[in-house]
C-alpha positions as CSV (number, residue, x, y, z in Angstrom):
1,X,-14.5,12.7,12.5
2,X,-14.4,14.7,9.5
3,X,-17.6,17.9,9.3
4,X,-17.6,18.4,5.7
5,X,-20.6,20.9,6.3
6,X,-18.7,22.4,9.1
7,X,-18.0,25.6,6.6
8,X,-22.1,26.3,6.4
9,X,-22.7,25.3,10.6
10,X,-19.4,28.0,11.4
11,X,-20.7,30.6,9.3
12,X,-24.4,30.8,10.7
13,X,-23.0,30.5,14.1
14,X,-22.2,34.8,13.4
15,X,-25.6,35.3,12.8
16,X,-28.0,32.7,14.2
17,X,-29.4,32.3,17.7
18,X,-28.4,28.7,18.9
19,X,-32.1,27.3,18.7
20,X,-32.2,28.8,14.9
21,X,-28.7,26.8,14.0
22,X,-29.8,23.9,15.2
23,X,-33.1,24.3,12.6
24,X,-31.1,25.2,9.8
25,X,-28.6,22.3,10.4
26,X,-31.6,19.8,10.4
27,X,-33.2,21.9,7.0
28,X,-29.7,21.9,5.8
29,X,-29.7,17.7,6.3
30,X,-33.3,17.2,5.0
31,X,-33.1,18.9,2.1
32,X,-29.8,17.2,1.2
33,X,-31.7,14.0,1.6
34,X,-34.4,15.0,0.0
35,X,-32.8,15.8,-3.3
36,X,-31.3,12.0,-2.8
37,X,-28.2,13.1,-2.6
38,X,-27.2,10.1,-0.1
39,X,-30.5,8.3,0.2
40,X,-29.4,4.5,-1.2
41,X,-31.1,1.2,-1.4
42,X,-28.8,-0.1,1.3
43,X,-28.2,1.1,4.7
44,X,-25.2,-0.5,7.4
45,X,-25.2,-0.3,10.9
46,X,-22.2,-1.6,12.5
47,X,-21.7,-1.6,16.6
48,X,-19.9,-3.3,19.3
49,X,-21.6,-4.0,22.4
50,X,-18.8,-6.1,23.4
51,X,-15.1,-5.5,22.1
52,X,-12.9,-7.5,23.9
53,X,-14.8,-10.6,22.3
54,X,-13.3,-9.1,19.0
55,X,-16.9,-9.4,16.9
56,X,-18.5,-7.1,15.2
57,X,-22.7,-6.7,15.1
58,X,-23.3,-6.3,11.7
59,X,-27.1,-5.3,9.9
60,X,-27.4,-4.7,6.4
61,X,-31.1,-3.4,5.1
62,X,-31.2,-3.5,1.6
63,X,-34.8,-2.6,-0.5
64,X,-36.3,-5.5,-2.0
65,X,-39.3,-3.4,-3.3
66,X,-38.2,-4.0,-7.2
67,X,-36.8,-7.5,-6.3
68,X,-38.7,-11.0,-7.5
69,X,-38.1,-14.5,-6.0
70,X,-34.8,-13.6,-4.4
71,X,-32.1,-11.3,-3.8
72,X,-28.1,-11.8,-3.3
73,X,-25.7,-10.2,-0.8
74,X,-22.1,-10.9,-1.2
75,X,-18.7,-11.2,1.1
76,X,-15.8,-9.2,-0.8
77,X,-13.0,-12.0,-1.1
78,X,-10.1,-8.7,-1.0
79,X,-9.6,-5.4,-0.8
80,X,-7.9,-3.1,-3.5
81,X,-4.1,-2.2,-2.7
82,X,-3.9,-5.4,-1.1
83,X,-3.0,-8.1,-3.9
84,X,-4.4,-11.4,-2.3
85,X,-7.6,-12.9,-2.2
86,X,-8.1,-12.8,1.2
87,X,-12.0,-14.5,1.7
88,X,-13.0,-12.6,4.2
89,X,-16.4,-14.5,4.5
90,X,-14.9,-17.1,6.9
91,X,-15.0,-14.3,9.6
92,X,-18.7,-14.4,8.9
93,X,-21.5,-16.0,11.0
94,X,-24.8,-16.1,12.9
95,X,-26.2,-14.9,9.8
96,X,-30.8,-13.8,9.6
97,X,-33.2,-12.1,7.8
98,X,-36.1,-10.4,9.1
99,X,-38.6,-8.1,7.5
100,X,-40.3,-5.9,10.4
101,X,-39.5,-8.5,13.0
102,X,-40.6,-11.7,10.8
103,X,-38.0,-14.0,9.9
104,X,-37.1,-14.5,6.2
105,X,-35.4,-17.2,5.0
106,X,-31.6,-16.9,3.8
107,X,-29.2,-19.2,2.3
108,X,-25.6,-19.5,2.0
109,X,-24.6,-20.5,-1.9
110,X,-21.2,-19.9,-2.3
111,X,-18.4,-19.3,-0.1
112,X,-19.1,-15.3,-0.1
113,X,-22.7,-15.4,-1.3
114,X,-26.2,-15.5,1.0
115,X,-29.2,-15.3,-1.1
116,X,-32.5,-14.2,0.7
117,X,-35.8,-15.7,-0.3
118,X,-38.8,-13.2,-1.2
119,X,-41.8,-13.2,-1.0
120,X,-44.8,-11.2,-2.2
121,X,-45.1,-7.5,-0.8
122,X,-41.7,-7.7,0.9
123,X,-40.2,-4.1,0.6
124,X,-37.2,-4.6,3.0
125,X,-35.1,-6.6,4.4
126,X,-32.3,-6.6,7.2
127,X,-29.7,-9.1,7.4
128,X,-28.1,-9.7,10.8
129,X,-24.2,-10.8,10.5
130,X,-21.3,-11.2,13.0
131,X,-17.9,-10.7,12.1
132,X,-14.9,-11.9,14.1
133,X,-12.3,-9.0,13.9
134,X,-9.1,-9.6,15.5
135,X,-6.3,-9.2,12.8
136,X,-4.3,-6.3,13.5
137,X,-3.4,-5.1,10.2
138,X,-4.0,-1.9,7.6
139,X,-5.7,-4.5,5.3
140,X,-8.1,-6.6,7.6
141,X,-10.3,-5.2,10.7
142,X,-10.0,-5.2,14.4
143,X,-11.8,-5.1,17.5
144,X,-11.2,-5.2,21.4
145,X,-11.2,-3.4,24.8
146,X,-9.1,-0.1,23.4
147,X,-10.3,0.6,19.9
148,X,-12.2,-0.5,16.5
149,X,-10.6,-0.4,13.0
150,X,-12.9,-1.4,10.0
151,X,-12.1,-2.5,6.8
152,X,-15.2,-2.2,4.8
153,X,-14.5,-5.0,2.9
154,X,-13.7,-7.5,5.5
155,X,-16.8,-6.5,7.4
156,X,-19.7,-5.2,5.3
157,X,-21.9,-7.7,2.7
158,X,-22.3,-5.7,-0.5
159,X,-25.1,-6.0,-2.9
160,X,-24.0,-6.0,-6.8
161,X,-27.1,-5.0,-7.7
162,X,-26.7,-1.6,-6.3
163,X,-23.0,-1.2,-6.5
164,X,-23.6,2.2,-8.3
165,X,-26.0,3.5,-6.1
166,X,-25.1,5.8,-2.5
167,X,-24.6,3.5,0.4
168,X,-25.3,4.3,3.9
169,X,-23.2,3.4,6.9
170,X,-24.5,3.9,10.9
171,X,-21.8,3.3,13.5
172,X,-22.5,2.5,16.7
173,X,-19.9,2.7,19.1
174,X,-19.2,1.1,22.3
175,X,-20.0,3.1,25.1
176,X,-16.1,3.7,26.2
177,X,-15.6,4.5,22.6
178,X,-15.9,8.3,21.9
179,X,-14.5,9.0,19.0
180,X,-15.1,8.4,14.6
181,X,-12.9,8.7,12.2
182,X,-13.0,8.1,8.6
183,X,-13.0,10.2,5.1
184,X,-16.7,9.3,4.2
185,X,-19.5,12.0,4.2
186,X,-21.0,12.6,7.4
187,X,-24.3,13.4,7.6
188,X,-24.7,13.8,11.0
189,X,-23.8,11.6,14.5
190,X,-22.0,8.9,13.9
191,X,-23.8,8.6,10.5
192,X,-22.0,8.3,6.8
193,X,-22.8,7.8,3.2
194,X,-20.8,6.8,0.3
195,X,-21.5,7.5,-3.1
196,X,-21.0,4.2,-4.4
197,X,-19.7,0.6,-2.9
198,X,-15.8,1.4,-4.4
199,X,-16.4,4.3,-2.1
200,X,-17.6,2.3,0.6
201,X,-14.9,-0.4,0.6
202,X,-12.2,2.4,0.1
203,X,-13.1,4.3,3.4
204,X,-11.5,2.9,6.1
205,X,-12.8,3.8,9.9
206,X,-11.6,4.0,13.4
207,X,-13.5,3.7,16.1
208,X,-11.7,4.8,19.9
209,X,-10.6,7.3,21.8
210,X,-7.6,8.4,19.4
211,X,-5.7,12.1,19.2
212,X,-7.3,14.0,16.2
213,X,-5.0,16.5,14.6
214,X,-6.4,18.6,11.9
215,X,-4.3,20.9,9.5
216,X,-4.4,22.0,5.7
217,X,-2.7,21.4,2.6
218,X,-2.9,24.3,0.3
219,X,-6.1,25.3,1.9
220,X,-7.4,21.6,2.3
221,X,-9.2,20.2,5.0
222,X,-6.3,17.2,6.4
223,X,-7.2,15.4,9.6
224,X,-4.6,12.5,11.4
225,X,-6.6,10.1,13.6
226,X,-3.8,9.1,15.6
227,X,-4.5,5.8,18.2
228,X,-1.9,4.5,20.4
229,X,0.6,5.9,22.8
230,X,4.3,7.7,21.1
231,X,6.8,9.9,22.0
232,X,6.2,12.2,19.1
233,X,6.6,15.7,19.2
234,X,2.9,16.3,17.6
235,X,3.5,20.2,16.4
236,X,6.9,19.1,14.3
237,X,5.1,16.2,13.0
238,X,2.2,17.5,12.2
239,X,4.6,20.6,10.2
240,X,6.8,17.6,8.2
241,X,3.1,15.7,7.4
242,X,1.9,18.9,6.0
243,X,5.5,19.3,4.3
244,X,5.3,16.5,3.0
245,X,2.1,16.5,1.6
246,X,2.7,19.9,0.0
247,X,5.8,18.6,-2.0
248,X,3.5,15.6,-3.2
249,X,1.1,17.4,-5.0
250,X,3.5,19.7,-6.6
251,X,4.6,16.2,-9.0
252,X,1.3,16.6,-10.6
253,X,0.2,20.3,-10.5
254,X,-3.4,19.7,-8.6
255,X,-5.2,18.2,-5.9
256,X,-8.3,15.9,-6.6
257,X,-9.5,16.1,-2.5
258,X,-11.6,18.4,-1.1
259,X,-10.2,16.3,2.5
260,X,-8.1,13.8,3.4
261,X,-7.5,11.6,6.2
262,X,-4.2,9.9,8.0
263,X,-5.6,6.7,10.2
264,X,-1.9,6.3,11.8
265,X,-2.0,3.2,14.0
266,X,1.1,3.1,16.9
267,X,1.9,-0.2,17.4
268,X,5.0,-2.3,19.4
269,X,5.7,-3.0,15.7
270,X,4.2,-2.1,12.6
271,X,2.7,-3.3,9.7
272,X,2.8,-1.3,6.8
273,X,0.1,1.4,5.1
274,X,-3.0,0.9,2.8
275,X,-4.2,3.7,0.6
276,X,-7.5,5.0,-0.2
277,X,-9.6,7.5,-2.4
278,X,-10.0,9.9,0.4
279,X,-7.6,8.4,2.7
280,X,-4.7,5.8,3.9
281,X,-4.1,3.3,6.8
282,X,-0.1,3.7,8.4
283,X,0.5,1.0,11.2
284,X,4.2,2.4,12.3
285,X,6.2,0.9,14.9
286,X,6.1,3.5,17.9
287,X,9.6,3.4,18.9
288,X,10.5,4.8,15.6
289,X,9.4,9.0,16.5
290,X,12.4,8.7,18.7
291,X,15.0,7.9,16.2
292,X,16.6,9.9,12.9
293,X,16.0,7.0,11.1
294,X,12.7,5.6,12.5
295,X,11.4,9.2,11.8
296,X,12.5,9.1,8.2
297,X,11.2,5.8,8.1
298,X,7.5,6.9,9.3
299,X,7.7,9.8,6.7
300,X,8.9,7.7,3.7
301,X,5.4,5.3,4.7
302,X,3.5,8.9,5.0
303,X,4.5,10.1,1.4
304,X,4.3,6.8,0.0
305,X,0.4,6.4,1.0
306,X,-0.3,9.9,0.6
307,X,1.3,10.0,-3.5
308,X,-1.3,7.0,-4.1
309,X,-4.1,9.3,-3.6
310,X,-2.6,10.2,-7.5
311,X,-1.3,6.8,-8.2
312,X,-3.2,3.9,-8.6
313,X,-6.5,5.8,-6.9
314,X,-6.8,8.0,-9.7
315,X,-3.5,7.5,-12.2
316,X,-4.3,4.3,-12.4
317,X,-4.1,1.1,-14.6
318,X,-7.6,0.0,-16.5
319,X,-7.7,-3.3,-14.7
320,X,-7.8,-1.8,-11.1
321,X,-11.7,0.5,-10.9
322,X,-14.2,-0.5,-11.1
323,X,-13.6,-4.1,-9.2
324,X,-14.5,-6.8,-9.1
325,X,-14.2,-7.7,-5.3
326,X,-15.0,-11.8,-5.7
327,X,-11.5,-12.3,-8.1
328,X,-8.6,-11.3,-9.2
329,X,-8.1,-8.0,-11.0
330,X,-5.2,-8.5,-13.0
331,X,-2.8,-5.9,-14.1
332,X,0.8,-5.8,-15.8
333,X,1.6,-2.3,-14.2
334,X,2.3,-2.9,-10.6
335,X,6.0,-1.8,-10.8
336,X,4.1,1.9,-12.4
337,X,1.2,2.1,-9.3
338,X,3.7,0.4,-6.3
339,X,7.0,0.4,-7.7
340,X,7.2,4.1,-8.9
341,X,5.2,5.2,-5.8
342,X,8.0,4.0,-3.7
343,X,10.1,5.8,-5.9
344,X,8.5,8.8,-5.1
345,X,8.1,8.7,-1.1
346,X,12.1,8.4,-1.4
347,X,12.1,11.5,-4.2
348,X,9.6,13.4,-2.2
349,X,11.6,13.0,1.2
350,X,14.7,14.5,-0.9
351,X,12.9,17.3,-2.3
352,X,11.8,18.7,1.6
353,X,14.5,17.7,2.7
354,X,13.6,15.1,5.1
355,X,16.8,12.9,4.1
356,X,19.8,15.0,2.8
357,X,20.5,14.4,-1.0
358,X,23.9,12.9,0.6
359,X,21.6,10.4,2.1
360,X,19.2,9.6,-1.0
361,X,22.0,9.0,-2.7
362,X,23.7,6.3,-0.6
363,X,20.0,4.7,-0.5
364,X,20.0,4.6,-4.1
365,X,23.2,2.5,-4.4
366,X,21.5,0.3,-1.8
367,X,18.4,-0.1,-4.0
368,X,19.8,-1.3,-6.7
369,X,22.5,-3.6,-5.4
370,X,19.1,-5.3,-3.3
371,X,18.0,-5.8,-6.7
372,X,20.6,-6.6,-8.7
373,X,21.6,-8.9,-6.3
374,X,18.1,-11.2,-6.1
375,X,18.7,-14.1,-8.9
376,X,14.7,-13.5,-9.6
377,X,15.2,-10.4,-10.9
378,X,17.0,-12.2,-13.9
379,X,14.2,-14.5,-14.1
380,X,10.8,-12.5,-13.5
381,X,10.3,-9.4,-15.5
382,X,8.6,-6.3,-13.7
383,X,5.3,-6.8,-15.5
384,X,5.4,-10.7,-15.1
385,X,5.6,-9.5,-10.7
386,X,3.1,-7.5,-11.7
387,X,0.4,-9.7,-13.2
388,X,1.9,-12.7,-10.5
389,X,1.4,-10.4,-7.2
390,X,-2.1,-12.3,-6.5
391,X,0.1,-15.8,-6.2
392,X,3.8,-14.4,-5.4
393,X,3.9,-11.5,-3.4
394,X,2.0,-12.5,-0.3
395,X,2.9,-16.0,-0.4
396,X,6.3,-16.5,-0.9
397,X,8.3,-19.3,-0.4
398,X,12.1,-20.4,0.2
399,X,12.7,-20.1,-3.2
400,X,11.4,-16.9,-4.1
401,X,14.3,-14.7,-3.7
402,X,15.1,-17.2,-6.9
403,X,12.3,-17.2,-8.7
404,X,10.9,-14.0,-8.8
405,X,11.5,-10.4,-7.6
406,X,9.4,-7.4,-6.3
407,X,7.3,-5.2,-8.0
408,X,7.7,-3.1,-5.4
409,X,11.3,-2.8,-5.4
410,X,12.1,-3.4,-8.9
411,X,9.7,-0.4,-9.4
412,X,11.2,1.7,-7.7
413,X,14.5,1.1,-9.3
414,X,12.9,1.6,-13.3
415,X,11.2,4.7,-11.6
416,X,14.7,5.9,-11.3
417,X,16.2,4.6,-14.4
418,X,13.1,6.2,-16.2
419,X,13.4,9.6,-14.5
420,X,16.8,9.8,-15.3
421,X,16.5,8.3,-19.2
422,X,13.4,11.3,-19.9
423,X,15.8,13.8,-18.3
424,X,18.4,12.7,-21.0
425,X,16.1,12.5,-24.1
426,X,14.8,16.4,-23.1
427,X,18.1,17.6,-22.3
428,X,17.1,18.6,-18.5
429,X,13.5,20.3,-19.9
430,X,11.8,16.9,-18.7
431,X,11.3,14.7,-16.0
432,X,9.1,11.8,-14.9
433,X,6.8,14.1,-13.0
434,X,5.3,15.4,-16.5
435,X,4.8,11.5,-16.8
436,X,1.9,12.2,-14.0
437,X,0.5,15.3,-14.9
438,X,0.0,14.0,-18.3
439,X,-1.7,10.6,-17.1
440,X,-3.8,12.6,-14.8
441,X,-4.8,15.2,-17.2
442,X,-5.4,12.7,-20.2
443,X,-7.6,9.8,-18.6
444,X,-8.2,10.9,-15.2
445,X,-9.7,14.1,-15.7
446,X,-10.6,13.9,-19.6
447,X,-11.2,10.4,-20.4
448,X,-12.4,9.7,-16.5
449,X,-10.7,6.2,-16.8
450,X,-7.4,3.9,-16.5
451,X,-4.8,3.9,-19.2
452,X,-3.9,0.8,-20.8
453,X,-0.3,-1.0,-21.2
454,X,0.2,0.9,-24.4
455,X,-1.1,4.4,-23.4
456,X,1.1,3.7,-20.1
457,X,4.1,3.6,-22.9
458,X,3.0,5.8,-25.0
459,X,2.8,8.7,-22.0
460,X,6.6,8.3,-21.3
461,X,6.9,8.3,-25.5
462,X,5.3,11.5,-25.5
463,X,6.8,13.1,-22.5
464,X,10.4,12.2,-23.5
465,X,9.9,13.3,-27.5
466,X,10.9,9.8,-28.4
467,X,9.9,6.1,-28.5
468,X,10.1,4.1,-25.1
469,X,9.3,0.7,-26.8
470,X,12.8,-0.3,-26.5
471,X,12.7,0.6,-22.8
472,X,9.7,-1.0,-22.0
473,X,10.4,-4.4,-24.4
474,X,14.0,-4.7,-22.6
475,X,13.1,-3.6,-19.3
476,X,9.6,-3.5,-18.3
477,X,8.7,-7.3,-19.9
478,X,12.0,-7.9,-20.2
479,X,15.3,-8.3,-17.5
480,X,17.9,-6.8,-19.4
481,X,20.1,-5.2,-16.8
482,X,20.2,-1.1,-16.9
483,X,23.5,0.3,-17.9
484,X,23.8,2.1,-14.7
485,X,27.2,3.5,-15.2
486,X,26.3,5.5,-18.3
487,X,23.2,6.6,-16.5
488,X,24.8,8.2,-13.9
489,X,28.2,9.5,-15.5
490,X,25.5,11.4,-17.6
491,X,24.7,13.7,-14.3
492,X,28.2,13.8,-13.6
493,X,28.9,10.7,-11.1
494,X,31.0,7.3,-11.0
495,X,28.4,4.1,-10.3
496,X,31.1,1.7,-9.0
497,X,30.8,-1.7,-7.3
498,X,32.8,-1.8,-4.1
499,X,33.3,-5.9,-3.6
500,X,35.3,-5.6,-7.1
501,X,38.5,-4.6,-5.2
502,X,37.7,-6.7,-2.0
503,X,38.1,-10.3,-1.1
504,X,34.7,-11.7,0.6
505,X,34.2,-15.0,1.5
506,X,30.6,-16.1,0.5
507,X,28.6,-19.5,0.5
508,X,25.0,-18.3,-0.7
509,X,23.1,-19.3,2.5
510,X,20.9,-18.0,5.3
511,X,20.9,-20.4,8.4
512,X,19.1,-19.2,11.7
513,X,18.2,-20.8,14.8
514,X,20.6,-23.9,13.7
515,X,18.2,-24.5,10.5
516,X,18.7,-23.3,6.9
517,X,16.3,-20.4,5.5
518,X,17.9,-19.8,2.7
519,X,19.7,-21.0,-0.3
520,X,20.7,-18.6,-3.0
521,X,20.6,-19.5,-6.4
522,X,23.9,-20.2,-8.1
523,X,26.1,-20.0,-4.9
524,X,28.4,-22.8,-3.5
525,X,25.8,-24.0,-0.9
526,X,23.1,-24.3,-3.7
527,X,25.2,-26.3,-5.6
528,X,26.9,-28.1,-3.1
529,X,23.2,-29.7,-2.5
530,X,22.4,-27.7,0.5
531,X,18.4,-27.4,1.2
532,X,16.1,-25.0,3.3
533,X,14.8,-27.0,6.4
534,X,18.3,-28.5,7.0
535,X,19.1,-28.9,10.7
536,X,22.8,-28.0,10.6
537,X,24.8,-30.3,13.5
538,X,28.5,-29.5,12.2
539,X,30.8,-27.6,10.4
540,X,34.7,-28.7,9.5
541,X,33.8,-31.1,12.9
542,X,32.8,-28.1,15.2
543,X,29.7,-26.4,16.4
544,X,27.9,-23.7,14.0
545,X,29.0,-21.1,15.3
546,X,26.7,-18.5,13.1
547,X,27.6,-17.7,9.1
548,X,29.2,-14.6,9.9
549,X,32.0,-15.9,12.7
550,X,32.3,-19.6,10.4
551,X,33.0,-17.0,7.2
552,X,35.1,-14.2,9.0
553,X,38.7,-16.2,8.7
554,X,37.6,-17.7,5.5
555,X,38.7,-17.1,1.5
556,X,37.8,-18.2,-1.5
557,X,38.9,-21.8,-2.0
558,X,38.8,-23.0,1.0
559,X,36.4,-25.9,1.8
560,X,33.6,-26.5,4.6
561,X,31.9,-30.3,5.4
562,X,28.3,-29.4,6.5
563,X,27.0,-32.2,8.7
564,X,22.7,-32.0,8.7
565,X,19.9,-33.5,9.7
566,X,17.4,-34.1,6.9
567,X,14.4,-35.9,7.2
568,X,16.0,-37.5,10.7
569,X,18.8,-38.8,8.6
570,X,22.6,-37.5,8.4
571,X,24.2,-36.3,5.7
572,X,27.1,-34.5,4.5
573,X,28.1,-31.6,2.1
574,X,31.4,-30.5,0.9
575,X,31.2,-26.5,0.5
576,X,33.4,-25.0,-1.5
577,X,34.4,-21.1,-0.7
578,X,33.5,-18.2,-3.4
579,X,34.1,-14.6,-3.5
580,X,31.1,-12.9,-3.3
581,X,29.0,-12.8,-6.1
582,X,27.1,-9.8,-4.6
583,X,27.3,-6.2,-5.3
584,X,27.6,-2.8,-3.3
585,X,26.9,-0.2,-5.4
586,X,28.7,2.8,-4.4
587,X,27.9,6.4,-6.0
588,X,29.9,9.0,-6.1
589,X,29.9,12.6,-7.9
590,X,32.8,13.5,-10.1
591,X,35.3,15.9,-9.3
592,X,34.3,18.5,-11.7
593,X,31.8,18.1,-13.6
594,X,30.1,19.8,-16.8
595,X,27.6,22.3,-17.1
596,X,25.9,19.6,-19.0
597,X,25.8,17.2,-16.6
598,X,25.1,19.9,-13.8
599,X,22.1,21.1,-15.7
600,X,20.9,17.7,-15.8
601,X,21.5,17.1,-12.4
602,X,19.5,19.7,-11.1
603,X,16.5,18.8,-13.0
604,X,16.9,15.2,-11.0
605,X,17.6,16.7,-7.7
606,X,16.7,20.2,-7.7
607,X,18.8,22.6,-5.6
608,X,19.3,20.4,-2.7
């Protein structure tokens, strides 16, 4: 648990008499709250008298003293970072009302709305709520016998009426349970405020016996709440997260936090990261401290996560603060507040040194071939994934590899096209992170809002001393292909495609477990008639014995009779051998090049 008034408490400790702290601490509270500073309309208390049934013991008081005939309390249908309307109201149930232990009636209206009936005098009410809590992931909650994790929006009802106004939030743990974390004010105990509901729902909390780790960035309080059992060595870790952290804020020049939290979850496997105003969800797989790569892979989540305290928490698009939390908040610039973030873990991991600029490299050809080589990403721009993530990206199909791409990935692809094209244009005195610390200054700090899609242009217009309309038309709403070769030979290296001058057999199909997954668009198996969901029984008249043995004596031209099962009936498919349409993007530096291209080089990937 984070002390934000632990400065004031250490320094009377030198002077004060242990009865006499323990005064001042409780003036030191009162007169915070008398001032109002976290007083609200609506108070929380969350606890879990019995965690292994995986429900949390909700009870929202909320003043009705201005209120009329009746007042509303709402379910949030999703939370921000998470692109999905999720309804968490159908964890919801055994909802009352009481008023100083007299029942008051409440009804359900809608699918995430109860509205309470009032009557004359009422000044307060508390609504009772239980919430079933047993999805184990960085955008849900979950509760049983070794720890809590809350999601405030998949756990707390939120009054609109008051969505401005401080919010107050008890937690009562278990009685095994000894520890709180989360980034919200304490105000002593287990006791937190928020100054508004966007602050609420963007505090995430956990609730066990977890490691706490504290350090600081640049003189900032950082904490780690760290649940679950790893072979970590926690004193290097804890130097790389700090690192790390370091390197970030050096993209945009300044750090909005006066603290910051890691919730790190170590799971068998994980799940991914969520990020916050104050601080971000990681659920990493625990095997993964005890490999180079699993390492790398845990501190490219780290940075990621961390850079959105910048990105999309505070550099962010118009559309996404302040939310709506019943629909969808619909933005174009996904690939900008995902894409580019991932583009920046990579860069950031570089810059430390984490992964050897030998290493980025190789990752970078690796990036792009993925992309290049998804048939969606010549079908569905990067703002068209964008403004699609609340009906693509979360539910995908068999045919979405053909349909549409990631914002994620194809972000992070134009995040290095667009670093490298501003490096151009300014002749090495530029580079994408003056992109950020223009954004930030302009509308974070000045205008204290999001940019739109033209300002978003306009930034890398201005940064780069000429017009990115072209860029963005072609490449951003469009899916004109970048000309990576010219890029590159720019900062002195060859971009080459390896399967040019080999011979690889290639049918366009994923099959596993004896079933086809996958059908890729354009290949011999896609037009051969092949179709996900069919049970393969033969192949030339033999078993299956997996693609990659069926494929390994195989050349373009030769021909395969797929027997299937398809809706319980036989059929057959004459599949005719390609070479592989695929890429693998190879990069290497030229032998000698410029002082041109050297100087631009370094601006991309400084001296290491």
């Amino acid at each position: 648990m984070l002390d934000y008034t632990a400065d004031f408490y250490n320094f009377t400790e030198i002077y004060f008499s242990t009865k006499i702290k323990m005064n001042l601490k409780l003036l030191f509270l009162s007169v915070i709250l008398s001032f109002g500073c976290f007083a609200g309309p609506i108070k929380h208390e969350i606890s879990m008298p019995e965690p292994f049934s995986h429900y949390f013991e909700v009870k929202t008081t909320v003043d009705v003293s201005k209120e009329t005939s009746y007042f509303d309390l709402k379910m949030a249908a999703w939370t921000p970072g998470s692109y999905l309307i999720r309804e968490f109201a159908k964890n919801v149930e055994s909802v009352s009302a009481e008023s100083n232990g007299s029942k008051v009636a409440i009804s359900k209206i809608s699918k995430n709305t109860w509205r309470i009936a009032l009557s004359p005098g009422l000044k307060q009410v508390s609504v009772h709520y239980r919430v079933y809590a047993y999805e184990m992931s960085v955008r849900t909650s979950f509760l049983d016998d070794a720890h809590g994790y809350i999601n405030p929006a998949s756990v707390l009802m939120y009054a609109p009426k008051f969505a401005a106004q401080p919010q107050e939030l008890t937690i009562v743990p278990h009685k095994d349970f000894k520890k709180v974390s989360t980034a919200m004010k304490n105000v002593g105990g287990f006791n937190f405020v928020a100054k508004n509901l966007d602050e609420l729902i963007d505090s995430p909390i956990e609730i066990g016996n977890h490691k706490v780790w504290d350090f600081k960035v640049n003189n900032i309080p950082h904490q780690i709440a760290f649940y679950g059992p790893a072979k970590v060595d926690s004193v290097k870790f804890l130097a790389d997260v700090q690192k790390m952290a370091e390197e970030a804020q050096k993209v945009v020049g300044e750090h909005p936090c006066d603290h910051y939290l890691f919730i790190i979850h170590n799971l068998n496997r994980g799940g991914g990261g969520l990020e916050h105003l104050y601080s971000t969800t990681c659920q990493v797989t625990r095997s993964n401290y005890e490999t180079t790569k699993g390492y790398q892979g845990i501190m490219n989540l780290l940075a990621h996560e961390y850079f959105h305290l910048w990105n999309v928490k505070r550099i962010r698009p118009k559309a996404l603060g302040p939310f709506d939390y019943e629909n969808e908040n619909y933005t174009h610039n996904l690939w900008f507040s995902e894409g580019i973030t991932s583009y920046y873990a990579d860069v950031i991991n570089q810059r430390t040194g984490m992964v050897s600029t030998a290493e980025y490299i190789k990752a970078l050809g690796d990036e792009i071939a993925g992309v290049e080589n998804t048939p969606g990403n010549q079908v569905e721009s990067a703002a068209e994934s964008s403004w699609d993530a609340w009906i693509k990206y979360y539910r995908p199909n068999e045919n979405s590899r053909n349909a549409s791409v990631s914002y994620y990935d194809k972000g992070s692809l134009l995040g290095g096209v667009l670093n490298m094209w501003i490096i151009q244009q300014t002749k090495g005195t530029k580079c994408l992170d003056d992109v950020f610390k223009f954004l930030y200054q302009t509308y974070y700090l000045k205008a204290g809002r999001g940019f739109t899609d033209q300002e978003l242009e306009d930034a890398f217009s201005k940064v780069a001393g000429t017009s990115a309309a072209e860029f963005f038309k072609t490449h951003i709403y469009g899916v004109k292909t970048p000309a990576y070769a010219a890029m590159f030979k720019a900062f002195g290296y060859q971009f080459s495609d390896a399967n040019v001058t080999k011979t690889v057999a290639y049918i366009g199909v994923g099959i596993a477990a004896g079933r086809v997954t996958s059908v890729y668009k354009g290949g011999a198996a896609y037009v051969a008639g092949l179709n996900v969901g069919d049970e393969v029984l033969k192949v030339n008249g033999a078993d299956f014995p997996g693609i990659d043995k069926l494929l390994a004596d195989k050349k373009p031209g030769d021909s395969l009779v797929f027997s299937v099962k398809r809706d319980g009936m036989e059929r057959t498919f004459l599949v005719a051998v390609q070479q592989t349409p695929l890429k693998s993007f190879v990069i290497e530096s030229e032998a000698t090049p410029t002082e041109a291209q050297l100087k631009l080089r370094h601006k991309w990937l400084g001296g290491n």
